[in-house]
Jmol script that loads the backbone (N, CA, C; Angstrom):
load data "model"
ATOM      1  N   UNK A   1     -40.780 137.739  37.578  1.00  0.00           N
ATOM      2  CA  UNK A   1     -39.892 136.790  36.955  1.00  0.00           C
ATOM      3  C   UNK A   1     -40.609 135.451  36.829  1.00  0.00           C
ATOM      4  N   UNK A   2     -40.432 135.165  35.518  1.00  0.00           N
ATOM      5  CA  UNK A   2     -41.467 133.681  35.181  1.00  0.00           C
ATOM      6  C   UNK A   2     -40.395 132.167  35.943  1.00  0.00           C
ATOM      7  N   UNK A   3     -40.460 131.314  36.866  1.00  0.00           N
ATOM      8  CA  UNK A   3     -40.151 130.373  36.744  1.00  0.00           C
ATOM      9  C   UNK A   3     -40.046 129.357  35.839  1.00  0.00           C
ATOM     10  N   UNK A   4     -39.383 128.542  35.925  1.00  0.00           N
ATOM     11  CA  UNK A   4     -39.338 126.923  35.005  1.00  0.00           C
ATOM     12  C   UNK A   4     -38.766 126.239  35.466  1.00  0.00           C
ATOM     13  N   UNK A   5     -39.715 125.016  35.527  1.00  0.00           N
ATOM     14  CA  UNK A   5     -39.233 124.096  36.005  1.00  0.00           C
ATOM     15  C   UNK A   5     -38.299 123.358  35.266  1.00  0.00           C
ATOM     16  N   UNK A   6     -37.045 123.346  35.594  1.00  0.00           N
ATOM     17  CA  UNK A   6     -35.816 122.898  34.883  1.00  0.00           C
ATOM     18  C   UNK A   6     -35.244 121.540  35.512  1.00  0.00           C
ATOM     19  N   UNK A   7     -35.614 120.135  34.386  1.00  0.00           N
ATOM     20  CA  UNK A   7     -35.146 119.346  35.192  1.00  0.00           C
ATOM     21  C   UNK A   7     -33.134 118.817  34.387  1.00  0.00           C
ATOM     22  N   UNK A   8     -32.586 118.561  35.645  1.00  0.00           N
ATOM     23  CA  UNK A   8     -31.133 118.794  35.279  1.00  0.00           C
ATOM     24  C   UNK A   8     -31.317 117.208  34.169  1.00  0.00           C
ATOM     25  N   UNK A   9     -30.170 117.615  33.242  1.00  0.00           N
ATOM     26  CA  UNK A   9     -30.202 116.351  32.643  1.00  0.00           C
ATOM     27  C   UNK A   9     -28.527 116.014  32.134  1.00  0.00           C
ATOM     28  N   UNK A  10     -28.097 114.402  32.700  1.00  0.00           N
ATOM     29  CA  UNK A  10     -27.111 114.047  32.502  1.00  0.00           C
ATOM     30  C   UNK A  10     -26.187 114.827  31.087  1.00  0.00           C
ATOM     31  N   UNK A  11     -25.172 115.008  30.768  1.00  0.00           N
ATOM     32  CA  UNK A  11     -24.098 114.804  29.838  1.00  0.00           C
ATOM     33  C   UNK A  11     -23.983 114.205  29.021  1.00  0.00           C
ATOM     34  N   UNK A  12     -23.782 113.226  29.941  1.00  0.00           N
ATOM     35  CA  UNK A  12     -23.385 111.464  28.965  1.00  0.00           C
ATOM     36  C   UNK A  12     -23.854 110.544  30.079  1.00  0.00           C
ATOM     37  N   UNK A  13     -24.353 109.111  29.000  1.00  0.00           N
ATOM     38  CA  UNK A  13     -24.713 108.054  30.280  1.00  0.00           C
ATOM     39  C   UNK A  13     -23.533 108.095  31.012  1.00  0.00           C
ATOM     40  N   UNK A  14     -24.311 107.385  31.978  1.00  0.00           N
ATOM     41  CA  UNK A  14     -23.608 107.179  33.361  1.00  0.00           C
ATOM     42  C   UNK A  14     -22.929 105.674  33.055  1.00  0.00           C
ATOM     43  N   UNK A  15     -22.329 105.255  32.509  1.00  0.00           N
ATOM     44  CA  UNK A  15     -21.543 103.923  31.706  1.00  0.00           C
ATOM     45  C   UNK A  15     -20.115 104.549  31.986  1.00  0.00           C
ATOM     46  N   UNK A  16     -19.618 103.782  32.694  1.00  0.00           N
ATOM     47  CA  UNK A  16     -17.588 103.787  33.094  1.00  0.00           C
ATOM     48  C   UNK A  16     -16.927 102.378  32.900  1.00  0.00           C
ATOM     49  N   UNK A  17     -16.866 102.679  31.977  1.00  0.00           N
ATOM     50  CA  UNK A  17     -15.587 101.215  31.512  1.00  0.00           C
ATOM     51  C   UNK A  17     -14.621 101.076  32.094  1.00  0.00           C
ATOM     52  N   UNK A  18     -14.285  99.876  32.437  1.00  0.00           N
ATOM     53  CA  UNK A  18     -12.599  99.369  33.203  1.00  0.00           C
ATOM     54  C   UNK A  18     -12.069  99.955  32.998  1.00  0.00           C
ATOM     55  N   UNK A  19     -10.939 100.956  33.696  1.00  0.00           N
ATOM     56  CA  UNK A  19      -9.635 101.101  33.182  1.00  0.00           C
ATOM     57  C   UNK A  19      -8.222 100.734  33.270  1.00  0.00           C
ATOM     58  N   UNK A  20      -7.495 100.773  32.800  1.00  0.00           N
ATOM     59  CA  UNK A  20      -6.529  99.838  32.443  1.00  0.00           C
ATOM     60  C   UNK A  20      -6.055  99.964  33.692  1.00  0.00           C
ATOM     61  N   UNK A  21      -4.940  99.186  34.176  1.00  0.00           N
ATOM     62  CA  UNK A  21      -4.468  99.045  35.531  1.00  0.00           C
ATOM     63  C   UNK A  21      -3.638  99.835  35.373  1.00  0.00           C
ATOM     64  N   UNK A  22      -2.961 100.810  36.486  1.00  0.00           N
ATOM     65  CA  UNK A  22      -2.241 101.909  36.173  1.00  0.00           C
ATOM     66  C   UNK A  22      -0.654 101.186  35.906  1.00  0.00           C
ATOM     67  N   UNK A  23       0.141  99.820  36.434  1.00  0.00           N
ATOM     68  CA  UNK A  23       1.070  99.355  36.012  1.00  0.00           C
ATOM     69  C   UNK A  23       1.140  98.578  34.897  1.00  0.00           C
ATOM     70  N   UNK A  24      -0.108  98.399  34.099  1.00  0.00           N
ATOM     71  CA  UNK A  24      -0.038  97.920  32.606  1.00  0.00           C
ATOM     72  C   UNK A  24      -0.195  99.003  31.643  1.00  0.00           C
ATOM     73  N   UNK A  25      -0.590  99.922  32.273  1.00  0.00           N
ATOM     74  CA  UNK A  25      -0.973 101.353  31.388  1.00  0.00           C
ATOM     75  C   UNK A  25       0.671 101.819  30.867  1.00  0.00           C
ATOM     76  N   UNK A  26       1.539 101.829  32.557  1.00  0.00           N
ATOM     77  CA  UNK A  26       2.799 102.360  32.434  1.00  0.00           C
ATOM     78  C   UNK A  26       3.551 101.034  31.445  1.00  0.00           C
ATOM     79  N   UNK A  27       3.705 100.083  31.566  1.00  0.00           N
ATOM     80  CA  UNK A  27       4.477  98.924  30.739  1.00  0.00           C
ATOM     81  C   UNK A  27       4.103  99.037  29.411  1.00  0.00           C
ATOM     82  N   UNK A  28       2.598  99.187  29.011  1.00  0.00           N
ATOM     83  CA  UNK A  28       2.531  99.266  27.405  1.00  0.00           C
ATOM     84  C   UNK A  28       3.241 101.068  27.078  1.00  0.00           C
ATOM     85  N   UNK A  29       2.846 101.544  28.071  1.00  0.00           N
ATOM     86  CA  UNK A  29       3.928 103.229  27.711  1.00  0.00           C
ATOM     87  C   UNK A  29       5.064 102.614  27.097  1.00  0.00           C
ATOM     88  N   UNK A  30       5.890 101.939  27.903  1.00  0.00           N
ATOM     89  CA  UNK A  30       7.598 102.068  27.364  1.00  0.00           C
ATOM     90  C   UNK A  30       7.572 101.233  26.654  1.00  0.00           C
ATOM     91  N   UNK A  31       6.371 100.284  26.206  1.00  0.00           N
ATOM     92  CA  UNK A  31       6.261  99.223  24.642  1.00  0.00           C
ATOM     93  C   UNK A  31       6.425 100.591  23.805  1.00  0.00           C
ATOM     94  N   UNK A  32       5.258 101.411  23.695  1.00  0.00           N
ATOM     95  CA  UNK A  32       5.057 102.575  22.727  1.00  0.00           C
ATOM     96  C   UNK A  32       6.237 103.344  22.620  1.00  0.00           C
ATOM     97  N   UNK A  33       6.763 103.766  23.725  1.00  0.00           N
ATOM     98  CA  UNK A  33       8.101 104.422  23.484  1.00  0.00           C
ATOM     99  C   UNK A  33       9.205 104.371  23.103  1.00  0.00           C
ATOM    100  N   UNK A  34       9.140 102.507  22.527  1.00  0.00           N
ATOM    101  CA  UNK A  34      10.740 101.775  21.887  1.00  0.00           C
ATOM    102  C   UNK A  34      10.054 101.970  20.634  1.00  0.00           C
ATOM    103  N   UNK A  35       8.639 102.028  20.199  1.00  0.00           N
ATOM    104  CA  UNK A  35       8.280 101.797  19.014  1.00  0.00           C
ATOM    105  C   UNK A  35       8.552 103.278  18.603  1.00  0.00           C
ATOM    106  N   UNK A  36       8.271 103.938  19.228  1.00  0.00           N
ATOM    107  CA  UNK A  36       8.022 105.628  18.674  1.00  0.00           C
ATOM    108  C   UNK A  36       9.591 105.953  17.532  1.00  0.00           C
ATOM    109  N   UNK A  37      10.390 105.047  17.350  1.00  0.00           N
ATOM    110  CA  UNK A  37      11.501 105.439  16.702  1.00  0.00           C
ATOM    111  C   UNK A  37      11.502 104.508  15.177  1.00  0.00           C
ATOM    112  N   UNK A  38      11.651 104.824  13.799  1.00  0.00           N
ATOM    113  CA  UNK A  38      11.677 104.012  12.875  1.00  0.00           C
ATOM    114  C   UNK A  38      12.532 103.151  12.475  1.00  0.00           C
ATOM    115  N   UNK A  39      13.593 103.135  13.197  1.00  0.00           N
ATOM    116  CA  UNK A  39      14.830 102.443  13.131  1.00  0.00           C
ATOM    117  C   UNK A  39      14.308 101.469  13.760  1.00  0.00           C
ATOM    118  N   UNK A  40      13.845 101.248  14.776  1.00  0.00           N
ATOM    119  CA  UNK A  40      13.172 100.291  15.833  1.00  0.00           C
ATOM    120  C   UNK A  40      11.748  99.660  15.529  1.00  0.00           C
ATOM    121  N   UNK A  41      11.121 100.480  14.533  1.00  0.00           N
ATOM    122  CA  UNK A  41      10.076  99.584  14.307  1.00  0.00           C
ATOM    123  C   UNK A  41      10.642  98.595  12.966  1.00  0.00           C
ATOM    124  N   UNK A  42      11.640  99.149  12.370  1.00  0.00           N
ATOM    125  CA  UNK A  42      12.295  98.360  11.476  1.00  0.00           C
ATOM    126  C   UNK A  42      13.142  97.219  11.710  1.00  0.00           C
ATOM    127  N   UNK A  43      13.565  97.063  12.848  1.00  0.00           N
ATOM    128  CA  UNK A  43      14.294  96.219  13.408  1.00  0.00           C
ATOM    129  C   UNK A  43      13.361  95.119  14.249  1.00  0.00           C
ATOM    130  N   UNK A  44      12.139  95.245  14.530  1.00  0.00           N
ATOM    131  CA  UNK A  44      11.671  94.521  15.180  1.00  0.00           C
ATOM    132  C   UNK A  44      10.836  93.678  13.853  1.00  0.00           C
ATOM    133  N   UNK A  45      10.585  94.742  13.240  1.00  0.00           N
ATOM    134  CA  UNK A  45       9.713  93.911  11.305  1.00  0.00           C
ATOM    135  C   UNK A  45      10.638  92.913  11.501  1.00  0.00           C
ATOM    136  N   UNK A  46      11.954  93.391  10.714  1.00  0.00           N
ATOM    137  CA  UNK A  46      13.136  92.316  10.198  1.00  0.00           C
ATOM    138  C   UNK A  46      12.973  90.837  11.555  1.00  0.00           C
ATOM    139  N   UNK A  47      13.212  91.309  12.175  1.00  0.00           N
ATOM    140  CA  UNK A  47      13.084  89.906  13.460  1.00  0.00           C
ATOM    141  C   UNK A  47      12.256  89.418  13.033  1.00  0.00           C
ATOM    142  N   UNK A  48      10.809  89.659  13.213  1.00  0.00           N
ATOM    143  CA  UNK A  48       9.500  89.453  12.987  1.00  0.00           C
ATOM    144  C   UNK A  48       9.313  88.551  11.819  1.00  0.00           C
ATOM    145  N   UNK A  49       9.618  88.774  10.959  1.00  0.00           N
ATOM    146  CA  UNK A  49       9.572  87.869   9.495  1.00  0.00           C
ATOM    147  C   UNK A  49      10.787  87.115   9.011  1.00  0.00           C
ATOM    148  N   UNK A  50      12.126  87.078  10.011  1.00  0.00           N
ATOM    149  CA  UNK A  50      12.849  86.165   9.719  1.00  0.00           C
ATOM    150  C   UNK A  50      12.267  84.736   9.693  1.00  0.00           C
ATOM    151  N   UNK A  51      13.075  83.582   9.062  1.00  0.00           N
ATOM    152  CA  UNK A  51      12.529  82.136   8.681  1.00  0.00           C
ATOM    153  C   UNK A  51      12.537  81.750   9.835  1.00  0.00           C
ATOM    154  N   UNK A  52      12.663  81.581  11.062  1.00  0.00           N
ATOM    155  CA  UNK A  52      12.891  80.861  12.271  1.00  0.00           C
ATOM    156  C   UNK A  52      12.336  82.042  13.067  1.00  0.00           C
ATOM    157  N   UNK A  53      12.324  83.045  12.850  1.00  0.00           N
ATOM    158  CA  UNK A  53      12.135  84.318  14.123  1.00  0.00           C
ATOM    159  C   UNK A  53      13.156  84.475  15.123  1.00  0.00           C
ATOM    160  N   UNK A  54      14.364  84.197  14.358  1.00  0.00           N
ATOM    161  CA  UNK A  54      15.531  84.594  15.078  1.00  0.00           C
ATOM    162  C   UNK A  54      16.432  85.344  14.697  1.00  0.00           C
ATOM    163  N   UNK A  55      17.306  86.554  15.083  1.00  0.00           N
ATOM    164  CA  UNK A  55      17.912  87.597  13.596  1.00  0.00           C
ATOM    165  C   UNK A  55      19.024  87.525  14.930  1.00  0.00           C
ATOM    166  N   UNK A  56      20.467  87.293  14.145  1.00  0.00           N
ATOM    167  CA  UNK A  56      21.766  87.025  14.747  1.00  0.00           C
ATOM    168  C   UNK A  56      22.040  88.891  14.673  1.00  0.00           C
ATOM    169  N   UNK A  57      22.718  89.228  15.582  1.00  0.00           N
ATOM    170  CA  UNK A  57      22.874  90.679  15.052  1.00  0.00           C
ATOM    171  C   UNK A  57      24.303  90.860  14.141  1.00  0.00           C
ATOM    172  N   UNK A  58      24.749  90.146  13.876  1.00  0.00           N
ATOM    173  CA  UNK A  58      25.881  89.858  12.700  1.00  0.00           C
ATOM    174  C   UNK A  58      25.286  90.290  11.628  1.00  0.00           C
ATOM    175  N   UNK A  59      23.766  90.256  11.227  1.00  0.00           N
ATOM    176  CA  UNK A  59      23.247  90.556  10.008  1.00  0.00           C
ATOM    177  C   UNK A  59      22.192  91.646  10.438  1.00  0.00           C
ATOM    178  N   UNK A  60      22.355  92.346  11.426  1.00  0.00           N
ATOM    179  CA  UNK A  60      21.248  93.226  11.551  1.00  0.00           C
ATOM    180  C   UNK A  60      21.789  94.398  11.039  1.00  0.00           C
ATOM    181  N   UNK A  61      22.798  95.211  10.923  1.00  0.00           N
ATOM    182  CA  UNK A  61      23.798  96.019  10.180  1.00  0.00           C
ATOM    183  C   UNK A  61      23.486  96.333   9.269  1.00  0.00           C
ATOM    184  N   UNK A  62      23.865  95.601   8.603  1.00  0.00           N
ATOM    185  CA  UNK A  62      23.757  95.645   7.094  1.00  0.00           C
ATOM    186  C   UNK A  62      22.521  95.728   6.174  1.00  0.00           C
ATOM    187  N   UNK A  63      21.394  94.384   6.676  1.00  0.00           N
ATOM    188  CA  UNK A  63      19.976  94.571   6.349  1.00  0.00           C
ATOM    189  C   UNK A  63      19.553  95.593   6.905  1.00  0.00           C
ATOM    190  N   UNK A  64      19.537  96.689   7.682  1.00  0.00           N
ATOM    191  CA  UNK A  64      18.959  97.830   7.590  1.00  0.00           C
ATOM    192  C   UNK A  64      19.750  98.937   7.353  1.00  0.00           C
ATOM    193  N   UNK A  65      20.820  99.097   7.067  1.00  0.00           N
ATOM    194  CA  UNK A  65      22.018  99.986   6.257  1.00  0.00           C
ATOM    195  C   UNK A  65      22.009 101.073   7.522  1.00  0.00           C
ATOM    196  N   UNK A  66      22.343 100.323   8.822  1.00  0.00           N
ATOM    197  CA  UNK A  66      22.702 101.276  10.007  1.00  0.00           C
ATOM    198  C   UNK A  66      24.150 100.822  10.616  1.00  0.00           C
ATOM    199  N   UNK A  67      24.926 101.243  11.506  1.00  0.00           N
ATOM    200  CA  UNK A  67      25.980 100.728  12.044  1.00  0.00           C
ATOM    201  C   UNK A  67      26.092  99.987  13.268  1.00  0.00           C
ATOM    202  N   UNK A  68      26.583  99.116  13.279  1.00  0.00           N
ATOM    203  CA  UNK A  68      26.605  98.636  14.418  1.00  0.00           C
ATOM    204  C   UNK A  68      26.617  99.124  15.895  1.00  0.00           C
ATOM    205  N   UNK A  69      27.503 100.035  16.134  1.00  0.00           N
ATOM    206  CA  UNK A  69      26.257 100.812  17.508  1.00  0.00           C
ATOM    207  C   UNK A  69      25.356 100.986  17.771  1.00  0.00           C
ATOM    208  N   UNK A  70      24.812 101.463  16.450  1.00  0.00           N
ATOM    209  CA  UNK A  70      23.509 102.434  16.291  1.00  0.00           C
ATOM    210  C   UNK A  70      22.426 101.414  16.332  1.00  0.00           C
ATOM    211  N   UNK A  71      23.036  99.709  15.631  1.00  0.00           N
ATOM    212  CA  UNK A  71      22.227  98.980  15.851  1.00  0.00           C
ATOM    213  C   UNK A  71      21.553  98.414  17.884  1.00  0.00           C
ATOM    214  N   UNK A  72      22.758  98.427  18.004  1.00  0.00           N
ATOM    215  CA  UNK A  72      23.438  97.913  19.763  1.00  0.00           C
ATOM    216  C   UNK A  72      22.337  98.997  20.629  1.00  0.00           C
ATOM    217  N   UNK A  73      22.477 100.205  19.904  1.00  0.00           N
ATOM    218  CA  UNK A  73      21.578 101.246  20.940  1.00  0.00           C
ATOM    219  C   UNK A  73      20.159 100.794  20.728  1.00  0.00           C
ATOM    220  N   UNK A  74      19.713 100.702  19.491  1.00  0.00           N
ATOM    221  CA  UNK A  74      18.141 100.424  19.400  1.00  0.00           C
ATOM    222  C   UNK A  74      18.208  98.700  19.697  1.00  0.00           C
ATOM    223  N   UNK A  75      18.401  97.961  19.634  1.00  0.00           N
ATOM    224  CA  UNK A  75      18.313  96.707  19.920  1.00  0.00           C
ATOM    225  C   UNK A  75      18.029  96.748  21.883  1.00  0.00           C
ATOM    226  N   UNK A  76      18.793  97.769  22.218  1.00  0.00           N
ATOM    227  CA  UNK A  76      18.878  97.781  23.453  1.00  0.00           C
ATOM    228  C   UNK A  76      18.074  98.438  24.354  1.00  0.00           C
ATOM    229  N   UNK A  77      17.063  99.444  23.674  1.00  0.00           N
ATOM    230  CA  UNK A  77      15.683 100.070  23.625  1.00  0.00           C
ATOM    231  C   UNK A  77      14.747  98.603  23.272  1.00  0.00           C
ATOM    232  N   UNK A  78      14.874  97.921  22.725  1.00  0.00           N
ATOM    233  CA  UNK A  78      13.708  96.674  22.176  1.00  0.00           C
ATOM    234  C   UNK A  78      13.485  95.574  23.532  1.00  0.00           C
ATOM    235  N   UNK A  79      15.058  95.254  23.712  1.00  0.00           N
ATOM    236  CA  UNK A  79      15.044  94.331  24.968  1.00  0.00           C
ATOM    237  C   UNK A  79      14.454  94.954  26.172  1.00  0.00           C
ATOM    238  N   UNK A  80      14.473  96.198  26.239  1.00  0.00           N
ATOM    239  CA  UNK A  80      14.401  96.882  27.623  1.00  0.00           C
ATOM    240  C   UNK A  80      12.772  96.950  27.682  1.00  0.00           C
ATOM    241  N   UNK A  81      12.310  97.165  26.416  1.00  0.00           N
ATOM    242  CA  UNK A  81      10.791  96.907  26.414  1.00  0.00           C
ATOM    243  C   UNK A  81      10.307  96.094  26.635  1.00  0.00           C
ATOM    244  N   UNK A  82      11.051  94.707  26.451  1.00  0.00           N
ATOM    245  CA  UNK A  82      10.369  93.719  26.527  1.00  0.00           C
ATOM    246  C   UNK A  82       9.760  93.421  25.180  1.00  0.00           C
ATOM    247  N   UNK A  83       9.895  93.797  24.069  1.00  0.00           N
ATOM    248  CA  UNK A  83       9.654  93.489  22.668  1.00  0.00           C
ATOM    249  C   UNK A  83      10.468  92.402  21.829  1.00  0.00           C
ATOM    250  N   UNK A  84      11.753  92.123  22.157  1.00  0.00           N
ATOM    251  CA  UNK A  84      13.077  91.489  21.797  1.00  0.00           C
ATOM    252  C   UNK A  84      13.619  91.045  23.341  1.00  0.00           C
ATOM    253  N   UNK A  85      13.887  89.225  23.156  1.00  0.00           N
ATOM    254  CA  UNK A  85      14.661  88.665  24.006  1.00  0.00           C
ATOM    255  C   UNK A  85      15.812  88.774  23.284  1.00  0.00           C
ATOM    256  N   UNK A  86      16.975  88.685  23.944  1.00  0.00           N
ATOM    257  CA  UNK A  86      18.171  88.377  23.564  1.00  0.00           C
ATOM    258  C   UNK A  86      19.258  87.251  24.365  1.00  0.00           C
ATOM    259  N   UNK A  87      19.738  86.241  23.211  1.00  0.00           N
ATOM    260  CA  UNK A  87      20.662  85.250  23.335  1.00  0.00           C
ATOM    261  C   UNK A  87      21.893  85.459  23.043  1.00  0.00           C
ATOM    262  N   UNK A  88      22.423  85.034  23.827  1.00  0.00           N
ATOM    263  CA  UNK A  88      24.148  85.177  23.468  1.00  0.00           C
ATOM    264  C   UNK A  88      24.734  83.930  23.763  1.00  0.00           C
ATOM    265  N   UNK A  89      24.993  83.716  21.713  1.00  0.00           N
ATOM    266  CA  UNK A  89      25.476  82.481  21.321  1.00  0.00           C
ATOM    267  C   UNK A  89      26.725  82.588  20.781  1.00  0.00           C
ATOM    268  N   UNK A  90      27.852  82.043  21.747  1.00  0.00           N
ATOM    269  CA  UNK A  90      29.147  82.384  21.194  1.00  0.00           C
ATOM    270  C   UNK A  90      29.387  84.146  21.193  1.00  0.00           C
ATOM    271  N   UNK A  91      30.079  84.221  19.930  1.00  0.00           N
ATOM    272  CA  UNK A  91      30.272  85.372  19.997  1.00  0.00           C
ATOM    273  C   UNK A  91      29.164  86.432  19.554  1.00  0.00           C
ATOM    274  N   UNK A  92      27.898  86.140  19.368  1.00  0.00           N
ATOM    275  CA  UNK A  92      26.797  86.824  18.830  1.00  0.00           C
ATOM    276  C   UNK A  92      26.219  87.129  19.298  1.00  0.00           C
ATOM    277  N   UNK A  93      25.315  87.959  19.525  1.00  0.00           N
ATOM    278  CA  UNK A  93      23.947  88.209  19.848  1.00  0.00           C
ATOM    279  C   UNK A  93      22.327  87.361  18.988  1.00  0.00           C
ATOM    280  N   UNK A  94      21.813  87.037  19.514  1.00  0.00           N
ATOM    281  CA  UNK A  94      20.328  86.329  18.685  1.00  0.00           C
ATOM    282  C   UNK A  94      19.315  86.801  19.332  1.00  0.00           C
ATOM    283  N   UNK A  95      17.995  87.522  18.424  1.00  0.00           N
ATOM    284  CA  UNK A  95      17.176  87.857  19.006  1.00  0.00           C
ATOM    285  C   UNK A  95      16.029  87.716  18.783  1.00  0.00           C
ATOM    286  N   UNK A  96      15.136  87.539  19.053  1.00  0.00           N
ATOM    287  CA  UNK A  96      13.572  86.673  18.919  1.00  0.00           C
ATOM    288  C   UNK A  96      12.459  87.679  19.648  1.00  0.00           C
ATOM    289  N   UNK A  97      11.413  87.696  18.548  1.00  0.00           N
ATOM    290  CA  UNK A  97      10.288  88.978  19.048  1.00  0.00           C
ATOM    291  C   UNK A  97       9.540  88.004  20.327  1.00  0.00           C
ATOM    292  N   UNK A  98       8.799  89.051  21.342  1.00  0.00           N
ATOM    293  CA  UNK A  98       8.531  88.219  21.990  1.00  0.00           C
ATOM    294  C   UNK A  98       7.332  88.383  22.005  1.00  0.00           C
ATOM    295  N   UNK A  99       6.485  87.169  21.959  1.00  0.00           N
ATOM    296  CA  UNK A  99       4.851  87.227  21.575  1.00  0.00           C
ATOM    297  C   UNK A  99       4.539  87.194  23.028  1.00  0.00           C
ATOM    298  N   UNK A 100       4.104  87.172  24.047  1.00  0.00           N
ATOM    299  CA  UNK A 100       3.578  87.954  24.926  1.00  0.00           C
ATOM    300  C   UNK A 100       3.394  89.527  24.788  1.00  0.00           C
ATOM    301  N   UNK A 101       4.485  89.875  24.503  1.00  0.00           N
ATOM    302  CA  UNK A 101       4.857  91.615  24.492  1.00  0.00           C
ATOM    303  C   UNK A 101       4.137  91.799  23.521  1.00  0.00           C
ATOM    304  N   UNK A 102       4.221  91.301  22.159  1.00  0.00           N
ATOM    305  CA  UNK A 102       2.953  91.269  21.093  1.00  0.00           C
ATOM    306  C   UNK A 102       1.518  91.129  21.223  1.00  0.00           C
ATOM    307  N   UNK A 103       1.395  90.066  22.218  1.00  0.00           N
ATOM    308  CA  UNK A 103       0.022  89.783  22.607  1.00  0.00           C
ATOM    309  C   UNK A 103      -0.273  90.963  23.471  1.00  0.00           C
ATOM    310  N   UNK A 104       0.397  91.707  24.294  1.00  0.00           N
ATOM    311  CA  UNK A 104      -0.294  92.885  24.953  1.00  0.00           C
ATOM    312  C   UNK A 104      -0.165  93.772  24.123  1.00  0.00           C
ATOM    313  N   UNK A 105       0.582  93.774  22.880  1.00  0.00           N
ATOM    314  CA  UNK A 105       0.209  95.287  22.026  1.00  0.00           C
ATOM    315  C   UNK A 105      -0.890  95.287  21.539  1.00  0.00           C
ATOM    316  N   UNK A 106      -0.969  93.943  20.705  1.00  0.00           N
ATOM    317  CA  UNK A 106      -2.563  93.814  20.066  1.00  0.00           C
ATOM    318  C   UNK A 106      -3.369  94.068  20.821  1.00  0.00           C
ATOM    319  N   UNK A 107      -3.548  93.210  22.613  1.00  0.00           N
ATOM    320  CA  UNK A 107      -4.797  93.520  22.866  1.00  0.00           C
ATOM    321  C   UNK A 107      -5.541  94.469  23.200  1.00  0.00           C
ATOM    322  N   UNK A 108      -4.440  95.528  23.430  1.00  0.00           N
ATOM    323  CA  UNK A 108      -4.608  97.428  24.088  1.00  0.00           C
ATOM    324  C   UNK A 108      -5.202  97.671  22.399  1.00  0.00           C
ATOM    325  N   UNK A 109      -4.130  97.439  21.227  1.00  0.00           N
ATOM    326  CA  UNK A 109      -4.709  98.183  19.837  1.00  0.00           C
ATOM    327  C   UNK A 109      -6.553  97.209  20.258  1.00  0.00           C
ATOM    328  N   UNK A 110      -6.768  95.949  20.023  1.00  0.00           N
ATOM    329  CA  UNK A 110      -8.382  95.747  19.576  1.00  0.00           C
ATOM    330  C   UNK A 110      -9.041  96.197  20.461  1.00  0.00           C
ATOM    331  N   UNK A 111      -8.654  96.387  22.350  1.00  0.00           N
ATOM    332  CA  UNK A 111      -9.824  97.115  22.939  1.00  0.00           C
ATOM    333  C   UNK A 111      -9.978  98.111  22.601  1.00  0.00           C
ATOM    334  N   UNK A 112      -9.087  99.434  21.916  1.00  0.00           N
ATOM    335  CA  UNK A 112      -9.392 100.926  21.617  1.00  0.00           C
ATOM    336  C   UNK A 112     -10.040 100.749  20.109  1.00  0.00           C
ATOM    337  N   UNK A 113     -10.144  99.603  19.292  1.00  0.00           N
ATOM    338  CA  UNK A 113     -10.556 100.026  17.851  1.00  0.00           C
ATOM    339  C   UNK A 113     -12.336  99.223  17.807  1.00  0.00           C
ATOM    340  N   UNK A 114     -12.504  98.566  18.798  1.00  0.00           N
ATOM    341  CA  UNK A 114     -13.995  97.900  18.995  1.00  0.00           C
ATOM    342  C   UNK A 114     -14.939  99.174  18.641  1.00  0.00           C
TER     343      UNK A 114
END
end "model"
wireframe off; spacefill off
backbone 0.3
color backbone group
């Protein structure tokens, strides 16, 4: 039987990048998981590009041709994310995107697209 000298050779470099902290990993999860619905990424647009960045939910109804529960349930998926603060002015609800929660979506999307 002929020998050879076989020298072992790595896979892949030996390079291990940070990984995300396992309680920011889980917090951007349930960001992703209010988004995972289109009703909800539609509702956070509409906020998003109102003139002030404030959407009364008196008019959230109607501008997306859903019902008012249905609005109440996803609005209530947004806050829980931490995507949407909510004010209660008088008899209304007011709600404002929240750029922190934005600033950690972007920065998870630009570290994975570098």
């Amino acid at each position: 039987m002929i020998e050879l000298d076989v020298v072992p050779t790595a896979c892949c470099a030996d390079e291990r990048p940070d990984l995300i902290d396992a309680g920011r990993a889980a917090d951007l999860a349930e960001v992703f998981k209010a988004l995972a619905d289109p009703t909800r990424v539609r509702l956070l647009e509409h906020i998003a590009r109102t003139e002030d960045g404030t959407a009364c939910a008196c008019h959230l109804p109607d501008a997306l041709g859903i019902s008012q529960p249905t609005m109440s349930h996803h609005m209530q998926k947004l806050v829980k994310a931490g995507l949407v603060t909510r004010e209660q002015r008088g008899r209304w609800a007011h709600y404002t995107v929240s750029p922190d929660a934005m600033a950690g979506v972007r920065g998870l999307l630009d570290s994975v697209t570098r």
